[in-house]
N, CA, C and O atoms as CSV, one atom per row, in Angstrom:
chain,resi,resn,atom,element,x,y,z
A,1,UNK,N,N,109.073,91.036,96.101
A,1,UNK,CA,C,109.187,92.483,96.128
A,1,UNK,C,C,109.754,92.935,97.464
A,1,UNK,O,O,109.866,92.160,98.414
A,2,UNK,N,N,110.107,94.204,97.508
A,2,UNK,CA,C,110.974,94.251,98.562
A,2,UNK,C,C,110.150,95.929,98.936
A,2,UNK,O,O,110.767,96.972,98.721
A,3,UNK,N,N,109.296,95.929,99.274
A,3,UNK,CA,C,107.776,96.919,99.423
A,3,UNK,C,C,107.450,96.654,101.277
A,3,UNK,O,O,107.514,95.692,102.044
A,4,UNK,N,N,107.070,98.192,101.390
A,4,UNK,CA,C,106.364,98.575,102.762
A,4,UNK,C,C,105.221,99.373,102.143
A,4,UNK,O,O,105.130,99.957,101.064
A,5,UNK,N,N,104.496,99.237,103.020
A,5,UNK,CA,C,102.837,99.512,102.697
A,5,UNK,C,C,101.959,100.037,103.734
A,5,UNK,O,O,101.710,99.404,104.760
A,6,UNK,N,N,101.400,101.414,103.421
A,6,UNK,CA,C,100.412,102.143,104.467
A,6,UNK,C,C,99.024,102.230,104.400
A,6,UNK,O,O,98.880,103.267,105.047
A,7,UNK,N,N,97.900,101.892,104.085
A,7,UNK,CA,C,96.979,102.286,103.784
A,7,UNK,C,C,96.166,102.776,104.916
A,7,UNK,O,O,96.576,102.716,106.075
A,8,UNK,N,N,94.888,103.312,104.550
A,8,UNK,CA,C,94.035,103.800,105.986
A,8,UNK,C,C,92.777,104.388,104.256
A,8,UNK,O,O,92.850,104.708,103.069
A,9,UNK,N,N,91.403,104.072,105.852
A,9,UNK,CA,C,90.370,104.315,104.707
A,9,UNK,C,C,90.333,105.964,105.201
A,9,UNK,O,O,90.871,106.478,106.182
A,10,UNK,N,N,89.520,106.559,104.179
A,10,UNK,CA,C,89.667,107.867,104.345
A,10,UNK,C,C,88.331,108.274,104.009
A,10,UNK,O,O,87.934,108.383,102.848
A,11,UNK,N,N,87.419,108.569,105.360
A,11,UNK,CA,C,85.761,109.443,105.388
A,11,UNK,C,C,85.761,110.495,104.485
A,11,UNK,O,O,85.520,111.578,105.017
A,12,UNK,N,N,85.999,110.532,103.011
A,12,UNK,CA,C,86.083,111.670,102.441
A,12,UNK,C,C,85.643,111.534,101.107
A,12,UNK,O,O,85.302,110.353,101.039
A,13,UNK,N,N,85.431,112.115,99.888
A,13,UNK,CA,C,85.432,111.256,98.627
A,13,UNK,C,C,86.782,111.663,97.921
A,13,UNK,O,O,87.549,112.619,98.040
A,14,UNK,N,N,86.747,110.584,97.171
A,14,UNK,CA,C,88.184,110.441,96.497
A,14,UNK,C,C,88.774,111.491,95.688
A,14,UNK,O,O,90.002,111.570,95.653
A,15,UNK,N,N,87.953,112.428,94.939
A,15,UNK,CA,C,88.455,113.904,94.621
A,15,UNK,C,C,89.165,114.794,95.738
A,15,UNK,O,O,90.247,115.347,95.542
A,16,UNK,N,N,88.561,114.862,96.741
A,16,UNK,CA,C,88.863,115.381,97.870
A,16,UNK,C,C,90.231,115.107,98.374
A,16,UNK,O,O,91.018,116.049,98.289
A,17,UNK,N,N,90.646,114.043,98.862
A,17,UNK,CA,C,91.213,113.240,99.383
A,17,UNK,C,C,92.702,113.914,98.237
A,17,UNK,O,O,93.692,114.587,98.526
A,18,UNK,N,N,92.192,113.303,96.866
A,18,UNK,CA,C,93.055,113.930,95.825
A,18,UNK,C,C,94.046,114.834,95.938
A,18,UNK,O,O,95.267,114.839,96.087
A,19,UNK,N,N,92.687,115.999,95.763
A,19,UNK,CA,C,92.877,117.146,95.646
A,19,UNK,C,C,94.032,117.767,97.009
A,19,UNK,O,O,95.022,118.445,96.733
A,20,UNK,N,N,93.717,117.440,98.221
A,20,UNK,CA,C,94.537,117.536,99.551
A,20,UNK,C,C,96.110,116.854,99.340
A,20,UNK,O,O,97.078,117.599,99.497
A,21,UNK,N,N,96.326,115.381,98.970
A,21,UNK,CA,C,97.651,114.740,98.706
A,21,UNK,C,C,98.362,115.036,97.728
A,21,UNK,O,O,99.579,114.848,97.702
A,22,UNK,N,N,97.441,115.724,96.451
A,22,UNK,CA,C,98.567,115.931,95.488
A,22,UNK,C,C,98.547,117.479,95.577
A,22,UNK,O,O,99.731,117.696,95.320
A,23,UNK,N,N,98.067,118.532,95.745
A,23,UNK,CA,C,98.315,119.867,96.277
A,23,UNK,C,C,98.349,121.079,97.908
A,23,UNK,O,O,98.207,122.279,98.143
A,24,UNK,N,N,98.565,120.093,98.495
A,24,UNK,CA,C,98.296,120.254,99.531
A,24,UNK,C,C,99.349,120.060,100.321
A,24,UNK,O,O,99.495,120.425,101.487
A,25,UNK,N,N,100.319,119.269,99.399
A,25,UNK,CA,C,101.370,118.202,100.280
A,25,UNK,C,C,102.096,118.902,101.317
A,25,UNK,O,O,102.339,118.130,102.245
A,26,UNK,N,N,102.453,119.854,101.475
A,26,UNK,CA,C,103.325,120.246,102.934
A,26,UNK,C,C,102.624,120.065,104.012
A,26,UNK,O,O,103.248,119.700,105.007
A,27,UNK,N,N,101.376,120.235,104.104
A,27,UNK,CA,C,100.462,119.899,105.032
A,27,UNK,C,C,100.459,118.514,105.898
A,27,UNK,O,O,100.190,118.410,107.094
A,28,UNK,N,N,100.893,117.290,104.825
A,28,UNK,CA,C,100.593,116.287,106.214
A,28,UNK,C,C,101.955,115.188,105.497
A,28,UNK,O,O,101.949,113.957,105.507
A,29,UNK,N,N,103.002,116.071,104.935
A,29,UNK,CA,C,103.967,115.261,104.494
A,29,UNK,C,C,104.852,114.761,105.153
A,29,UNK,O,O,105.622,113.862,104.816
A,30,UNK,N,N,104.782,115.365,106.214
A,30,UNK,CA,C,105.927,114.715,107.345
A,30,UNK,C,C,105.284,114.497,108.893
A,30,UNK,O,O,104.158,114.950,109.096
A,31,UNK,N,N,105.733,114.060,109.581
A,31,UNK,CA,C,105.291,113.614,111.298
A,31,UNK,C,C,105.334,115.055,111.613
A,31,UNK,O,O,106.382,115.564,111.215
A,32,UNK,N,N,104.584,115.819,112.160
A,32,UNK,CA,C,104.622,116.469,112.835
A,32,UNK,C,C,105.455,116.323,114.538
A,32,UNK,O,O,104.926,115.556,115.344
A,33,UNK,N,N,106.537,116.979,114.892
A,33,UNK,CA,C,106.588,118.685,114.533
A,33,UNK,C,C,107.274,118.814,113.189
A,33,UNK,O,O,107.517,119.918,112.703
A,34,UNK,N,N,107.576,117.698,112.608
A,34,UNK,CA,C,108.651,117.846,111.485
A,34,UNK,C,C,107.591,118.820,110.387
A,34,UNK,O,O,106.418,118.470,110.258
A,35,UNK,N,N,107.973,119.697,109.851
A,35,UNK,CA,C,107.254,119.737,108.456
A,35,UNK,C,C,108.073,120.156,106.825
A,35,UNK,O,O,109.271,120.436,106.770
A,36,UNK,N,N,107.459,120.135,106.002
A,36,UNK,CA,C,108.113,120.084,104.930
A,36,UNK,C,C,107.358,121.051,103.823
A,36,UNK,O,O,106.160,121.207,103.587
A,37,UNK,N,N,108.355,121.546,103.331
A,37,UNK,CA,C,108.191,122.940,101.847
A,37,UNK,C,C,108.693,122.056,100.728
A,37,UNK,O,O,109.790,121.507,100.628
A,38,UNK,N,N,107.645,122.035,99.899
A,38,UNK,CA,C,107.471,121.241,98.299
A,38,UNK,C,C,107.515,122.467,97.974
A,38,UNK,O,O,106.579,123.267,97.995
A,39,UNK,N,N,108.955,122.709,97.566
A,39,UNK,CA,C,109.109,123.561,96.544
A,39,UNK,C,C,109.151,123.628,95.014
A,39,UNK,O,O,109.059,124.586,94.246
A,40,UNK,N,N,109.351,122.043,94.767
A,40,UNK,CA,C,109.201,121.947,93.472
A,40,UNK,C,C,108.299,120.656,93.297
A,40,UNK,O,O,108.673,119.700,93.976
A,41,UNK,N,N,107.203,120.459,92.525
A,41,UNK,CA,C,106.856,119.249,91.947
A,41,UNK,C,C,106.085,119.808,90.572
A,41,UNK,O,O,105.093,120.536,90.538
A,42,UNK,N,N,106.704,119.350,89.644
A,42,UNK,CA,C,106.477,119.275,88.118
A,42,UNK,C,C,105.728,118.050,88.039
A,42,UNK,O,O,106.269,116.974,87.786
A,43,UNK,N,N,104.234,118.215,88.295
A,43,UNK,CA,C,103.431,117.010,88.313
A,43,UNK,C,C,102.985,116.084,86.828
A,43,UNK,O,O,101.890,115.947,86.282
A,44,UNK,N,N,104.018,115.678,86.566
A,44,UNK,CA,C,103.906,114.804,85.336
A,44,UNK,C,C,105.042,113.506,84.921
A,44,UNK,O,O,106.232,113.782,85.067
A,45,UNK,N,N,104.828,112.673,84.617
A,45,UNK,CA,C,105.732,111.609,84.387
A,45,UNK,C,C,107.397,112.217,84.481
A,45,UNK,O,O,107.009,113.299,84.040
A,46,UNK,N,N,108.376,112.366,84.607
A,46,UNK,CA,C,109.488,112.741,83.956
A,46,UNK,C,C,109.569,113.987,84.700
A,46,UNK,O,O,110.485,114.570,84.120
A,47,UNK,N,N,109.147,114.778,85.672
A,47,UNK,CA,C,108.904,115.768,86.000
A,47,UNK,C,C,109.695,115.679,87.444
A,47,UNK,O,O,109.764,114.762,88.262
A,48,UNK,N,N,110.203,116.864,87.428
A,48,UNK,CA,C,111.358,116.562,88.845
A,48,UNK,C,C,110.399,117.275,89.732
A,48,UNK,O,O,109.425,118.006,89.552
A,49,UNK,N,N,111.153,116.702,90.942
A,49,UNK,CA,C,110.082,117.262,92.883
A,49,UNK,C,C,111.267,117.655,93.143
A,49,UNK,O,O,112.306,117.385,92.542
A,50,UNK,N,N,111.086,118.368,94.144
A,50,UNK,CA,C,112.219,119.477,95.432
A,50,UNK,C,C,111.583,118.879,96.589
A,50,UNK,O,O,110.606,118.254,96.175
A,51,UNK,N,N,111.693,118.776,97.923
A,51,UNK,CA,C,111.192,118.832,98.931
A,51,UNK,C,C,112.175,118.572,99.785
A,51,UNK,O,O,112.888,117.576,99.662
A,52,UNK,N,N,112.380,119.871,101.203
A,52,UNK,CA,C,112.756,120.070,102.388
A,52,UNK,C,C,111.773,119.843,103.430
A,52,UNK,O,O,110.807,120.592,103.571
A,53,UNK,N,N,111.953,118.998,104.044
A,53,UNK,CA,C,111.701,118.522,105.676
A,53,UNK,C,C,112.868,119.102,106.631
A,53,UNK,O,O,114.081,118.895,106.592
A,54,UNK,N,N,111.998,119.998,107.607
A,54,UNK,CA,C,112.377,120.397,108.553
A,54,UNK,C,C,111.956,119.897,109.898
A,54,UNK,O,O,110.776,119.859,110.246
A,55,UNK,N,N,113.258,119.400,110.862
A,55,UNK,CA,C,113.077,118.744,111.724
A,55,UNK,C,C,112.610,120.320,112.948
A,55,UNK,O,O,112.486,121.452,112.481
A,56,UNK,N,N,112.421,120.005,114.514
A,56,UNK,CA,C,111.754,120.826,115.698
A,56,UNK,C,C,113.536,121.210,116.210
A,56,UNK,O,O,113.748,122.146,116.981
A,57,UNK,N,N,114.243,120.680,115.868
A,57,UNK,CA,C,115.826,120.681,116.649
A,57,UNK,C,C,117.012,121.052,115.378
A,57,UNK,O,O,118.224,120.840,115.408
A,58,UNK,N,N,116.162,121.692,114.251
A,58,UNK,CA,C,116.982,122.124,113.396
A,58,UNK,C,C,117.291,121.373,111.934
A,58,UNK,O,O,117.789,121.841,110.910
A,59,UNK,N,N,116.748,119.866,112.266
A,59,UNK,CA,C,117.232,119.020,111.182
A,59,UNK,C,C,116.906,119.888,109.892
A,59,UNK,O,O,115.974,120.684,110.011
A,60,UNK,N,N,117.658,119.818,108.508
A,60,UNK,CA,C,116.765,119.580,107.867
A,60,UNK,C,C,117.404,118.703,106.364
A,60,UNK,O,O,118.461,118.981,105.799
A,61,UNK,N,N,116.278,117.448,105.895
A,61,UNK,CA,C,116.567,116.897,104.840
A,61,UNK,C,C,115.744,117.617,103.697
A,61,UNK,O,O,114.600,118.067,103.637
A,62,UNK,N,N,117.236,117.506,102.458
A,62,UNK,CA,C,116.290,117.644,101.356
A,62,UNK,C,C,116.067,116.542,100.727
A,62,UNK,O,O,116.785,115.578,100.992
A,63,UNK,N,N,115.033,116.420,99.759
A,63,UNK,CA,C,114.930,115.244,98.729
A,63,UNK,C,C,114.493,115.731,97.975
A,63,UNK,O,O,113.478,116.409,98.136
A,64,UNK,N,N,115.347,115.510,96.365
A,64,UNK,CA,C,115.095,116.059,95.129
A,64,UNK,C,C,114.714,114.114,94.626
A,64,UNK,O,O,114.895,113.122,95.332
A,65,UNK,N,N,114.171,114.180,93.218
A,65,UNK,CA,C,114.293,113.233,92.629
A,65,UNK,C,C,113.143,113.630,91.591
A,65,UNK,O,O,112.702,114.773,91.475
A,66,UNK,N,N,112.731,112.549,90.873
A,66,UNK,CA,C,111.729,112.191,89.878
A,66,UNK,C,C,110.891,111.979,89.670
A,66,UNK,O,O,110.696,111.288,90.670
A,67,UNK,N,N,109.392,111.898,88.811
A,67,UNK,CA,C,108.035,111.521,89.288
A,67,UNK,C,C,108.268,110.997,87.828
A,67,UNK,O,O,108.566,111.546,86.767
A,68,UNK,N,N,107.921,109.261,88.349
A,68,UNK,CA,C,108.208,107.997,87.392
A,68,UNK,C,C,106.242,108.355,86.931
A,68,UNK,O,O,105.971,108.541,85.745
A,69,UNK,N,N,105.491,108.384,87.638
A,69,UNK,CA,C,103.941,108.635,86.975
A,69,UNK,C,C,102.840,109.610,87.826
A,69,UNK,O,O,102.505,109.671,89.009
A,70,UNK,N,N,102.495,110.264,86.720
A,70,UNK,CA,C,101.326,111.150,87.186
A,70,UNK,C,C,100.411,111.211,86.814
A,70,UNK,O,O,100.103,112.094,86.013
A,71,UNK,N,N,99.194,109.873,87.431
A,71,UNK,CA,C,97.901,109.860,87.073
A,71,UNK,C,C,96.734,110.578,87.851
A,71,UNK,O,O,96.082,110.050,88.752
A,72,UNK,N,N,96.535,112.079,87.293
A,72,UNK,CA,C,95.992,113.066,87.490
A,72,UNK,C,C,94.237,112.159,88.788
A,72,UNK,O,O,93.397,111.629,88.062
A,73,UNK,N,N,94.030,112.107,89.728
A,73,UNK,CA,C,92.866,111.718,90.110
A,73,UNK,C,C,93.156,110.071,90.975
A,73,UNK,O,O,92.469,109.605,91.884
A,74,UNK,N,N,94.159,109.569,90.449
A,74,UNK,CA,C,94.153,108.424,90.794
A,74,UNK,C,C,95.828,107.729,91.367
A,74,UNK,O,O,95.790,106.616,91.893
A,75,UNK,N,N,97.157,108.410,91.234
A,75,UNK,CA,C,98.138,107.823,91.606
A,75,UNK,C,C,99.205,109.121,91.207
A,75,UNK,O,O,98.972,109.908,90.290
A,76,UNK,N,N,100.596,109.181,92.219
A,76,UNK,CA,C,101.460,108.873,91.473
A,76,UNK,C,C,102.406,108.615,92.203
A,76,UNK,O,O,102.206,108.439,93.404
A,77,UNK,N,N,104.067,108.503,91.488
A,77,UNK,CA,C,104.653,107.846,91.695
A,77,UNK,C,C,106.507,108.600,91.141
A,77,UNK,O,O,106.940,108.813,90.009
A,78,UNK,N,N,107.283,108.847,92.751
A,78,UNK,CA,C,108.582,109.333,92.437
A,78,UNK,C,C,110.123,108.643,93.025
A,78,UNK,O,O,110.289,107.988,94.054
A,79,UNK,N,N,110.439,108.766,92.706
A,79,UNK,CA,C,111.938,107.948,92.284
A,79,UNK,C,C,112.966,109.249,93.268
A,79,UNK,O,O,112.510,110.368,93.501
A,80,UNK,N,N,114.216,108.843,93.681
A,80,UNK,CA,C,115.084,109.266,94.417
A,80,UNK,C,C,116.488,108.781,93.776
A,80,UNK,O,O,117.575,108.944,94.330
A,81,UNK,N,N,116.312,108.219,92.642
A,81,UNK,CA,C,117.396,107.063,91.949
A,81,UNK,C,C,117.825,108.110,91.286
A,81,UNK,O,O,119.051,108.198,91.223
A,82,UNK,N,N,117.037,109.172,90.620
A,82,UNK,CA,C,117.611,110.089,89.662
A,82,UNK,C,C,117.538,111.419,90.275
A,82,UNK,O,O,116.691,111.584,91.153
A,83,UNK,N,N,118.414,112.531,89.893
A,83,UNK,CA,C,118.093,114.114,90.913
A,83,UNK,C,C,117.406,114.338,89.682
A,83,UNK,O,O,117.077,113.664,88.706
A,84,UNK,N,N,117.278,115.826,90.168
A,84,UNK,CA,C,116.241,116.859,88.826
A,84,UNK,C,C,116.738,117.165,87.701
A,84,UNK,O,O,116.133,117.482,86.676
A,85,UNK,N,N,118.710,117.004,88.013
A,85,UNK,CA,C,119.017,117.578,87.020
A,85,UNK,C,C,119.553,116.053,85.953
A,85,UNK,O,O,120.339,116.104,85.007
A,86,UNK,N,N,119.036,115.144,86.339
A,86,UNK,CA,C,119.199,113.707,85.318
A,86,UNK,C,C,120.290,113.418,85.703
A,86,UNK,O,O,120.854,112.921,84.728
A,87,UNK,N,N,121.388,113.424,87.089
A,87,UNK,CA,C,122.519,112.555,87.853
A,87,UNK,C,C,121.836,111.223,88.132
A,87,UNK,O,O,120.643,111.105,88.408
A,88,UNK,N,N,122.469,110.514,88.060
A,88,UNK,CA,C,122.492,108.964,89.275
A,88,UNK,C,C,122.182,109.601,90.711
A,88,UNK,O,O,122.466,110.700,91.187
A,89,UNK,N,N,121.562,108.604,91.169
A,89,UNK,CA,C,121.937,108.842,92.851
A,89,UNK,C,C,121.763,107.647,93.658
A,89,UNK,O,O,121.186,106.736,93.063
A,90,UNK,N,N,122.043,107.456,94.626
A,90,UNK,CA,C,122.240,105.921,95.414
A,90,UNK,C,C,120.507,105.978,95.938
A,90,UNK,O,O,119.877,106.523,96.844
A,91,UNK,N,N,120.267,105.252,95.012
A,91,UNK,CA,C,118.618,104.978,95.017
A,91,UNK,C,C,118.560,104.387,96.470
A,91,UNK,O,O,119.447,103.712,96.994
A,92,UNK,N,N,117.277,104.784,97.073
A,92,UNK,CA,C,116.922,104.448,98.300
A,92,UNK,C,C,115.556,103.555,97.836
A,92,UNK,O,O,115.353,102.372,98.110
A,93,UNK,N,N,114.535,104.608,96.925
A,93,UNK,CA,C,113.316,103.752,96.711
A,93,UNK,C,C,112.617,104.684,96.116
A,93,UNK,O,O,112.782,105.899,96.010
A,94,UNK,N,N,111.503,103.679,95.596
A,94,UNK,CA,C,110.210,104.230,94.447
A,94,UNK,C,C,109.008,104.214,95.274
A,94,UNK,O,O,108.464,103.247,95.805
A,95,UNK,N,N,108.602,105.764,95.298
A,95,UNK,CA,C,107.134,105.905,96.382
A,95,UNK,C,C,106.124,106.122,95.611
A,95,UNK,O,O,106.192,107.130,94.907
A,96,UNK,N,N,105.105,105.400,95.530
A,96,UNK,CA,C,104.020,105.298,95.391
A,96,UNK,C,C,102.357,105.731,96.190
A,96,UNK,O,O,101.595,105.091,96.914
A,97,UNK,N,N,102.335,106.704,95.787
A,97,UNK,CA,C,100.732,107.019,96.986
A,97,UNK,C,C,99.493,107.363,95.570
A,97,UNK,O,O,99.337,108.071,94.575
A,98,UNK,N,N,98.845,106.283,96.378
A,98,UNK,CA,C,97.268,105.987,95.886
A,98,UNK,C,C,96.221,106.296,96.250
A,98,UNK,O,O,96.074,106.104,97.457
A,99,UNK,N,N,95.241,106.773,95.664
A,99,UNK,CA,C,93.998,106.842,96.076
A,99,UNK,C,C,93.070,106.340,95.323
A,99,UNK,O,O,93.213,106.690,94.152
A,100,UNK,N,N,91.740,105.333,95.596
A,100,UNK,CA,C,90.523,104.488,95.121
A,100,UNK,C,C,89.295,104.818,95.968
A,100,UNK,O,O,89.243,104.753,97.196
A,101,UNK,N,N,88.324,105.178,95.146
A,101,UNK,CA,C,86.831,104.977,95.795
A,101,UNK,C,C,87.084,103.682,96.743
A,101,UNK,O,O,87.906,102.791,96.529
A,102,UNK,N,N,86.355,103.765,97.635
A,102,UNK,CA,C,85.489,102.483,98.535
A,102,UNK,C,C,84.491,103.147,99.283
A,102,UNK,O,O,84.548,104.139,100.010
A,103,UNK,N,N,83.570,102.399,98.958
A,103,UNK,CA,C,82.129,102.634,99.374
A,103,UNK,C,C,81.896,104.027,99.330
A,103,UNK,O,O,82.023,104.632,98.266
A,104,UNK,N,N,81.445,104.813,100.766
A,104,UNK,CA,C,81.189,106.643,100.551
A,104,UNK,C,C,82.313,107.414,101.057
A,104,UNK,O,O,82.252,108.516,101.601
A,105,UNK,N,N,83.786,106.416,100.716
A,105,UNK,CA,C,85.218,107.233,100.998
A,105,UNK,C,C,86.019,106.747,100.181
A,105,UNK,O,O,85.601,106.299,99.113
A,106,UNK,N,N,87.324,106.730,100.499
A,106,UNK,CA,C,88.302,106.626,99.845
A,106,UNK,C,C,89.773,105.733,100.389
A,106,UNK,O,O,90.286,106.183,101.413
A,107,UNK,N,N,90.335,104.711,99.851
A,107,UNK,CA,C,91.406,103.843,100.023
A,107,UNK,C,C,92.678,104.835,99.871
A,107,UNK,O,O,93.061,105.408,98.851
A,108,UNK,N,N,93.215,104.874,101.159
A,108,UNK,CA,C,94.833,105.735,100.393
A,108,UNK,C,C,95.638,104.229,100.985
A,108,UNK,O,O,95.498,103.466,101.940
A,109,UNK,N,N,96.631,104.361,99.663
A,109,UNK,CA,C,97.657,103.375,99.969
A,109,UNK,C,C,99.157,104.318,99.062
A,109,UNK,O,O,99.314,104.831,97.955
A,110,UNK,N,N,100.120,104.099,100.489
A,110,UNK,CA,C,101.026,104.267,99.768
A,110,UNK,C,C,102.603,103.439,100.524
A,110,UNK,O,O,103.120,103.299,101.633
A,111,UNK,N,N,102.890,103.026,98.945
A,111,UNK,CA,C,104.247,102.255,98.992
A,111,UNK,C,C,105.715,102.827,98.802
A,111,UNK,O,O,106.031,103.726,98.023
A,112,UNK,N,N,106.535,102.144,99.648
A,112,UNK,CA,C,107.608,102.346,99.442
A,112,UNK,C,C,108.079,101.240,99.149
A,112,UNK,O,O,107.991,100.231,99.848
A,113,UNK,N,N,108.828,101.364,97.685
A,113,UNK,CA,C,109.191,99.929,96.838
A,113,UNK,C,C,110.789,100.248,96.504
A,113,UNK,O,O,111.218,101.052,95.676
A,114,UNK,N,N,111.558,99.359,97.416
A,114,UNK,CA,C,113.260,99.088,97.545
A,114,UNK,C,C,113.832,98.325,96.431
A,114,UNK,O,O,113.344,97.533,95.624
A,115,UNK,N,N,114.810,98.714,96.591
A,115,UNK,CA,C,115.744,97.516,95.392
A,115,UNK,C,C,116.013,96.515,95.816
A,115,UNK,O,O,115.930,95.443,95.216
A,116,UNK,N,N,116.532,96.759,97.371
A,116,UNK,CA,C,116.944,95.128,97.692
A,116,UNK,C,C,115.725,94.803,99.433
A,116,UNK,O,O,114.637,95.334,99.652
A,117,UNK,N,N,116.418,93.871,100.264
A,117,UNK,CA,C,115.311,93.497,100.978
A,117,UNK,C,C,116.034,94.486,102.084
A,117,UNK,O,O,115.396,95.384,102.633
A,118,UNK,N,N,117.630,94.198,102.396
A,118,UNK,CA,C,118.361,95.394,103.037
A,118,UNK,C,C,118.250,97.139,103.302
A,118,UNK,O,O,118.333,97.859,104.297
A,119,UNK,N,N,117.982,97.400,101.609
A,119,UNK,CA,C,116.867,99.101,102.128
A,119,UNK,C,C,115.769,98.830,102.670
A,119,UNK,O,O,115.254,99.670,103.407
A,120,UNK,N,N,115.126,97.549,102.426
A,120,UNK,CA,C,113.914,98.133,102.769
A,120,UNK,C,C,113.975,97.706,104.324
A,120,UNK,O,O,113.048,98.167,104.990
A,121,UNK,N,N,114.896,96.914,105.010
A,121,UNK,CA,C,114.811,96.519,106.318
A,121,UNK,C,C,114.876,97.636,107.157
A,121,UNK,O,O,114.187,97.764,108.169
A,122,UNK,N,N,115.919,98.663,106.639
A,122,UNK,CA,C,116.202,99.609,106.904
A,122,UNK,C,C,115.499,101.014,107.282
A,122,UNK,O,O,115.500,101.914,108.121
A,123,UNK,N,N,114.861,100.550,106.006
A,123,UNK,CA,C,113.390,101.770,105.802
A,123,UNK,C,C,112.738,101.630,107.206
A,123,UNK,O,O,112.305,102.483,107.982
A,124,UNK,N,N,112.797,100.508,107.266
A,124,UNK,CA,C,111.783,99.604,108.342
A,124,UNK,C,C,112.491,99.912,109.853
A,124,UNK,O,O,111.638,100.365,110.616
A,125,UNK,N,N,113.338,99.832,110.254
A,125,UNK,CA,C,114.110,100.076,111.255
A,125,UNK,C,C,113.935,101.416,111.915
A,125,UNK,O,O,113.750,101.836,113.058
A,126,UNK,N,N,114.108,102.027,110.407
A,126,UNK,CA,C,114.279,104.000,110.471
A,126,UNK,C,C,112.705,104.187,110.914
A,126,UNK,O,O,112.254,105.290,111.224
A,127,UNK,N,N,112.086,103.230,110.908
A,127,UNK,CA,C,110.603,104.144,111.462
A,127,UNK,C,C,109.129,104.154,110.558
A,127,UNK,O,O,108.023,104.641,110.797
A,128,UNK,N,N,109.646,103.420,109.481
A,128,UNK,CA,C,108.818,103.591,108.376
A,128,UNK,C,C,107.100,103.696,108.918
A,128,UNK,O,O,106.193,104.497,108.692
A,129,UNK,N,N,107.220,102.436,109.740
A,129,UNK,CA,C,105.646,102.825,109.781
A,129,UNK,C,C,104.628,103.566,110.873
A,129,UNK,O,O,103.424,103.728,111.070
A,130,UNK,N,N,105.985,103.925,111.480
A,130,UNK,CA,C,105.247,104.936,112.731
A,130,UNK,C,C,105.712,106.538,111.238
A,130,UNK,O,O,105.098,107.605,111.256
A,131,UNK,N,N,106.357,106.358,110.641
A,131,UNK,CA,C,106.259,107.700,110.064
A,131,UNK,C,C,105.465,108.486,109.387
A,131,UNK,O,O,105.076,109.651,109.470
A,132,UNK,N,N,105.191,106.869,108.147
A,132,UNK,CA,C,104.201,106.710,106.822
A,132,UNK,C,C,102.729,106.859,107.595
A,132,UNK,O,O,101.697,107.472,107.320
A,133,UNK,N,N,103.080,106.125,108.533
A,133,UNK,CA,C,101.721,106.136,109.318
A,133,UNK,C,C,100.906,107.594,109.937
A,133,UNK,O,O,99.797,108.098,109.763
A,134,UNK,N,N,101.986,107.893,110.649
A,134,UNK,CA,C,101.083,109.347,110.907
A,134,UNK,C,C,100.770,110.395,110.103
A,134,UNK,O,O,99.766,111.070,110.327
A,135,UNK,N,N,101.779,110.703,108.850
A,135,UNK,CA,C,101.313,111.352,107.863
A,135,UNK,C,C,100.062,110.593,106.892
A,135,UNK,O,O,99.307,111.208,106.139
A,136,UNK,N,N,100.063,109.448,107.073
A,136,UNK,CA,C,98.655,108.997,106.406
A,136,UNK,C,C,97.486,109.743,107.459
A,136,UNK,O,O,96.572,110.542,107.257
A,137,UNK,N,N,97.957,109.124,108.541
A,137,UNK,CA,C,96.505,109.536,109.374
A,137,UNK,C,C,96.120,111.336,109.702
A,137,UNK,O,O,95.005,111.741,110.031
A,138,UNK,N,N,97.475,112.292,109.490
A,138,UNK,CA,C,97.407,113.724,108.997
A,138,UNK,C,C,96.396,113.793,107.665
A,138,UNK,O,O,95.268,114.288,107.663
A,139,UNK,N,N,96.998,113.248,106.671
A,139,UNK,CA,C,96.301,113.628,105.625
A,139,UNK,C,C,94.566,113.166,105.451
A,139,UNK,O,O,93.798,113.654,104.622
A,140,UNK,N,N,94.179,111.963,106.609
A,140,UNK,CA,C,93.390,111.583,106.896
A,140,UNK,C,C,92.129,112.954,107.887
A,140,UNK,O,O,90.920,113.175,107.814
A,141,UNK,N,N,93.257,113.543,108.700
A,141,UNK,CA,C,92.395,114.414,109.510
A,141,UNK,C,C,92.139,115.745,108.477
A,141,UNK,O,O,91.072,116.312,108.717
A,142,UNK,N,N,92.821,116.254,107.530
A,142,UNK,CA,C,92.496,117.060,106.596
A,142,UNK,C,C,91.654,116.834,105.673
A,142,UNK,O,O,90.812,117.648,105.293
A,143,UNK,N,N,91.829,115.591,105.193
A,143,UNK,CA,C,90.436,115.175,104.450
A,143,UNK,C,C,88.796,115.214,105.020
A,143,UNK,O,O,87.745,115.647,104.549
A,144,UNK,N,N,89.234,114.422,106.469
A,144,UNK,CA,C,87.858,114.187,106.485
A,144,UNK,C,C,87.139,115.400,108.036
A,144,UNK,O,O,86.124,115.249,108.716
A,145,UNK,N,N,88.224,116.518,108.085
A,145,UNK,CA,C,87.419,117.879,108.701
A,145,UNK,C,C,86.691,118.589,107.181
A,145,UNK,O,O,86.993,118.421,106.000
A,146,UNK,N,N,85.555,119.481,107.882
A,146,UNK,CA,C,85.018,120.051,106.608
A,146,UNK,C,C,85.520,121.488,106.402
A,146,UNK,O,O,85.181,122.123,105.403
């Protein structure tokens, strides 16, 4: 597989935790100062996302694409291979973010799964895990303040 991987345990319970990553998302979706407006997510299998990230110096990326699964409580999972409106697009990768009970919190794991080993070196180069990382540990400090 050609996969990068974030996890971090999360002092919170897993509804919680949920409830914050899948509605919440502008909140800890990008590294801060960067932040990002989910303007669109049609939370269901087949269901297209919008999302603008705005960089502190003006950047800003959009990313449209697809949500390959939406398991309400427990996962899901969107694609960049296809736009909203059903084009091709030069697939980068399939993201995956998870959440599982453990013990009196919660497991977040989330993947970024490449086509070849080259995106994903890349992914890797670009920052992946100082990126993935601090927005895990954002969504970590929102979860587990009361």
């Amino acid at each position: 597989m050609h996969d990068l991987t974030i996890t971090r345990f999360i002092a919170a319970p897993t509804d919680k935790v949920w409830e914050i990553m899948a509605h919440r998302t502008g909140e800890w979706w990008c590294p801060v100062p960067w932040r990002a407006d989910v303007s669109q997510w049609d939370r269901r299998p087949g269901g297209s996302s919008w999302t603008t990230m705005y960089g502190p110096d003006g950047e800003v990326h959009e990313h449209g694409g697809l949500f390959l699964a939406w398991e309400e409580g427990r996962r899901f999972a969107s694609t960049d291979a296809v736009t909203p409106d059903l084009q091709p697009a030069g697939p980068f990768m399939i993201g995956i973010w998870e959440v599982t009970p453990e013990g009196e919190g919660t497991r977040y794991t989330a993947t970024a799964r490449h086509w070849t080993d080259e995106a994903r070196n890349k992914h890797a180069e670009m920052g992946f895990e100082q990126g993935w990382g601090a927005c895990a540990d954002q969504l970590a400090a929102l979860c587990e303040n009361p």
